[in-house]
N, C-alpha and C positions, 0 to 999 in steps of 0.2 A: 303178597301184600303185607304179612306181617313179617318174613324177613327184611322188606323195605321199610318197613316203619320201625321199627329191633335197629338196625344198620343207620336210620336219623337218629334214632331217641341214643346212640351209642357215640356217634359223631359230637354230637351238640353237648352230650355228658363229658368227650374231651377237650370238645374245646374250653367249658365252660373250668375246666380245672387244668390244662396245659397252653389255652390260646392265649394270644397278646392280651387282652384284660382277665385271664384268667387267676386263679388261686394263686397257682405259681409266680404267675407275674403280679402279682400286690406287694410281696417286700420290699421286690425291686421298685416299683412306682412310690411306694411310700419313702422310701431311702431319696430316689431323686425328687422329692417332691420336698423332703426338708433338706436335703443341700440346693435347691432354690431358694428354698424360703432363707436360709443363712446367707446365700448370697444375693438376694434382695434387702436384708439386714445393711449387711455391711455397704453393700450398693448406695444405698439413703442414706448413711452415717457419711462416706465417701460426698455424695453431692451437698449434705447439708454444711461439711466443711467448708469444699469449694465456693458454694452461697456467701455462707459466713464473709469469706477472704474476698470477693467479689463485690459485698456489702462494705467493704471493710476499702476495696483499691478504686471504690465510685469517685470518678474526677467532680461530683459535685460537695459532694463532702466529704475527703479520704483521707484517714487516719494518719496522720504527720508520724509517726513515729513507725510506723509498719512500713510506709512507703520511706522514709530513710534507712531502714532497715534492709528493704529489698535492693534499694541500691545498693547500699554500701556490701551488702553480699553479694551480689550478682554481676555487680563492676568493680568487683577487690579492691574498694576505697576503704576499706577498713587500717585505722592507726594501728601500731602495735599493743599501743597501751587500752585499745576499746573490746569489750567484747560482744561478740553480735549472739543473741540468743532467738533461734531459729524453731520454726512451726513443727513440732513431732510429725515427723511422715503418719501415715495411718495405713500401714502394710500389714 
């Protein structure tokens, strides 16, 4: 009986320091717990851009000069003498 309970209380002592939520594994969970949070970060910057430019191409009220702009980039009607200044990627 008490080698069997010695043999739990030894088990449960590794896992609680080698198992998947164990000691060992917290750097690693903490590590990918803030490269999510960075890439929910950037994720929300990403959509509130998009938003932005979506608010911005609404056929009820869209920005005359974004939306000449996209054409004239998009269907290389650009003059030589015009210069078209384009939305920073966000890579």
């Amino acid at each position: 009986m008490q080698v069997s309970a010695l043999a739990l209380l030894l088990l449960l002592a590794g896992l609680a320091i080698a198992g998947p939520s164990g000691l060992l594994a917290w750097s690693e969970n903490s590590r990918l717990l803030d490269q999510r949070q960075a890439q929910v970060v950037s994720l929300v910057a990403e959509r509130d851009r998009l938003q932005n430019l979506v608010d911005l191409l609404n056929p009820d009220h869209a920005d005359a000069d974004l939306v000449s702009e996209l054409l004239r980039q998009n269907q290389n009607m650009v003059h030589p003498d015009e210069v078209v200044l384009t939305l920073p990627d966000s890579e």
